[in-house]
N, C-alpha and C positions, 0 to 999 in steps of 0.2 A: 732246510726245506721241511722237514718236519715241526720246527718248531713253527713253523709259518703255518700249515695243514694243522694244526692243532689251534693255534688262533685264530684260525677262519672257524671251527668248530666249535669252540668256545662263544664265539660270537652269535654265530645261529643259535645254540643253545641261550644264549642269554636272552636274544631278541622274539626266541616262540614263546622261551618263561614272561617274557613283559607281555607279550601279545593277549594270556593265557590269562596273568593277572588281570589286564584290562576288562579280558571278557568277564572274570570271575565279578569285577570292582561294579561293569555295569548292570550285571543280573543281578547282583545281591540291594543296588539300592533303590531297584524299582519294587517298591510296596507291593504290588499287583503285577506281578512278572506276568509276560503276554504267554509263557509254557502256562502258567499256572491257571491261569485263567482257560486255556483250551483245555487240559484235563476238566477242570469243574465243567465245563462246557459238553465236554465227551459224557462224563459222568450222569451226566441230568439228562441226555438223552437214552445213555443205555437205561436208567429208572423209567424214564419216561416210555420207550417200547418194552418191558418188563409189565409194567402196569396195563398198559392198552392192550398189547398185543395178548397177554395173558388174559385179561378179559375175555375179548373177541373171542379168543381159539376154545377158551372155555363155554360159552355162550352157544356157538357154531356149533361143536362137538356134541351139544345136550339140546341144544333147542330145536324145532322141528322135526321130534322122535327119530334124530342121527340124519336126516336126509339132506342135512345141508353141509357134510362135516369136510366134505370138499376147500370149504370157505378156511376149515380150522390149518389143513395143510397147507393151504397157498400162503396165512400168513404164518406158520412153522417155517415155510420154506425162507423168506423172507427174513422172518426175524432171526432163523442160522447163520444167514448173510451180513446181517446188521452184527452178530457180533465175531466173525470174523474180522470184520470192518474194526469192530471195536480193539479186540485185542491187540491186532496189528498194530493200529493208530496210537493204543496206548501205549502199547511198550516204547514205540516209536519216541511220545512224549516224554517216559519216564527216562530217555536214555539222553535226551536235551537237557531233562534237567536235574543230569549229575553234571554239578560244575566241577567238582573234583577231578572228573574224569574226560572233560571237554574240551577238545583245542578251537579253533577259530575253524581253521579247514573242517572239521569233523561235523560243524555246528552248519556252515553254507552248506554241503551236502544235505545231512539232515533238513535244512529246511526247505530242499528245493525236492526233496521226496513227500514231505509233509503236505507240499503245494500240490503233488500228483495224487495224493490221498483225496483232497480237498475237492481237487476237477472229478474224479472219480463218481467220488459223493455224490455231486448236485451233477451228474449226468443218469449216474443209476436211478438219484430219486427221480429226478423228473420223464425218464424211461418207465418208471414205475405206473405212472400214470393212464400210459394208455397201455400198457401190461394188464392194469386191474380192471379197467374199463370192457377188455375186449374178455378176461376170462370170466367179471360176471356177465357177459351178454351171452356167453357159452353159455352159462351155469344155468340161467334164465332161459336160453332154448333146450337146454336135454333136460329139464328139469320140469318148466310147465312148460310143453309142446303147444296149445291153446292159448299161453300169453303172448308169445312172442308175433303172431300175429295180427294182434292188436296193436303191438309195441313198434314193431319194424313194418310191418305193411298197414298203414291206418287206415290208409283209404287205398280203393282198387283205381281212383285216380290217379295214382301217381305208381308208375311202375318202379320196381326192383332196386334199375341203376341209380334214380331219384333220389332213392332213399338210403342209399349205399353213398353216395355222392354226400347225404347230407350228415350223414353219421359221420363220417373219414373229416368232413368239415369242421363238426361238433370236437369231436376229438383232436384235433389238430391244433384248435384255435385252443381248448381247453390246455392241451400241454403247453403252449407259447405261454399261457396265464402265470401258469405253476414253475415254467422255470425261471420265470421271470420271479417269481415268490421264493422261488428256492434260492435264487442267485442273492438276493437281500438278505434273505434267514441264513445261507452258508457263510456269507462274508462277516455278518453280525457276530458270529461264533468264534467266526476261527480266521475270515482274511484281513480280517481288520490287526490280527495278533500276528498273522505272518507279515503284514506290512511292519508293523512295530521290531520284528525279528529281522527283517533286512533293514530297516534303518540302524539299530545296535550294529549290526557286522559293518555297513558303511561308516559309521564314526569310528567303529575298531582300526580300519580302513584309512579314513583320513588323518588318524590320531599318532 
C-alpha cells in the first residue's frame, strides 16, 4: 500500500515537472514574450503620465498667479492612482515572468487577475471623462461667476432644463466616444497579450 501511495506521488511529481517544463520551453521561445511586451507597454505609460502630467500640475500651480492650482490637485490626485495602478500591475507582471518560479496553475490565476486589472483600467479611464468635464465646469463657475452665464445659459430662450438636458447629452455621447477609444487603446497594450497568454496555457492544456 505504501509502495503504491508513493507511485502515485512520484507520478504527479513527474507530470507538474513536464507540465512546468513545457511552460518554461514555450515562454522561452517566443522572441517577444506577450509578459514582456505588457511591461514595456506599462513602462511607457508611467513616462508618459510622468511627463504630461508633470507638465500640467507644474503649469497650473505657477500660471495664473496660483488661482488655478485646483487644476494642479485634481491631476496629483489622479496621477497617485495611476501609479498605484502601476505598481500593482507591475509587480503582478514581474511575478509572471519568473519562469523559474511558475507552475501552470499559478500562471491561469495570474492571468485571469491581470484581466480584472485590464477591465479596471478602461472603466476608471473612461469614468475619468466625465469626472473632468463636470469638475472643470465647477472650476469655471466658482472661479469666473460672469462666464458661466454666457457658457450654460446662452440665451434666455431656452431655459435651465434645456440646457442641463443638453450638456448631460454632450457628455454622455462624449464618454460612449472615448470608451470606445479606450477599449482599442487597452486591448492594443495589453488584451491582445492576454489573448496570446491563454492561448499558451490551452496548448499547455492540450499538449
Amino acid at each position: 500500500m505504501e509502495l503504491d501511495q508513493l507511485k502515485d506521488i512520484w507520478q504527479k511529481e513527474s507530470s507538474q515537472a513536464k507540465e512546468d517544463e513545457q511552460l518554461k520551453t514555450l515562454m522561452n521561445r517566443r522572441s517577444n514574450n506577450p509578459i514582456a511586451r505588457m511591461k514595456r507597454n506599462l513602462l511607457f505609460e508611467l513616462i508618459a503620465i510622468i511627463v504630461l502630467y508633470g507638465f500640467t500640475i507644474a503649469y497650473y500651480a505657477y500660471a495664473f498667479h496660483g488661482k488655478m492650482n485646483e487644476v494642479s490637485w485634481f491631476m496629483v490626485g489622479i496621477a497617485l492612482c495611476f501609479f498605484v495602478y502601476y505598481f500593482r500591475k507591475n509587480k503582478l507582471l514581474n511575478q509572471m515572468e519568473c519562469l523559474s518560479c511558475q507552475v501552470k496553475s499559478n500562471l491561469q490565476k495570474q492571468v485571469n487577475t491581470l484581466e480584472k486589472y485590464v477591465k479596471f483600467y478602461l472603466v476608471a479611464g473612461t469614468a475619468l471623462v466625465p469626472l473632468t468635464i463636470f469638475f472643470f465646469s465647477w472650476l469655471i463657475y466658482v472661479k469666473s461667476p460672469r462666464l458661466p452665464q454666457s457658457v450654460f445659459y446662452p440665451s434666455d430662450a431656452y431655459p435651465w432644463w434645456q440646457t442641463a438636458i443638453a450638456w448631460i447629452a454632450f457628455v454622455g455621447i462624449f464618454t460612449v466616444l472615448i470608451y470606445y477609444l479606450n477599449k482599442w487603446y487597452v486591448k492594443k497594450l495589453y488584451g491582445n497579450h492576454i489573448q496570446k497568454l491563454k492561448e499558451l496555457l490551452t496548448e499547455l492544456n492540450e499538449g
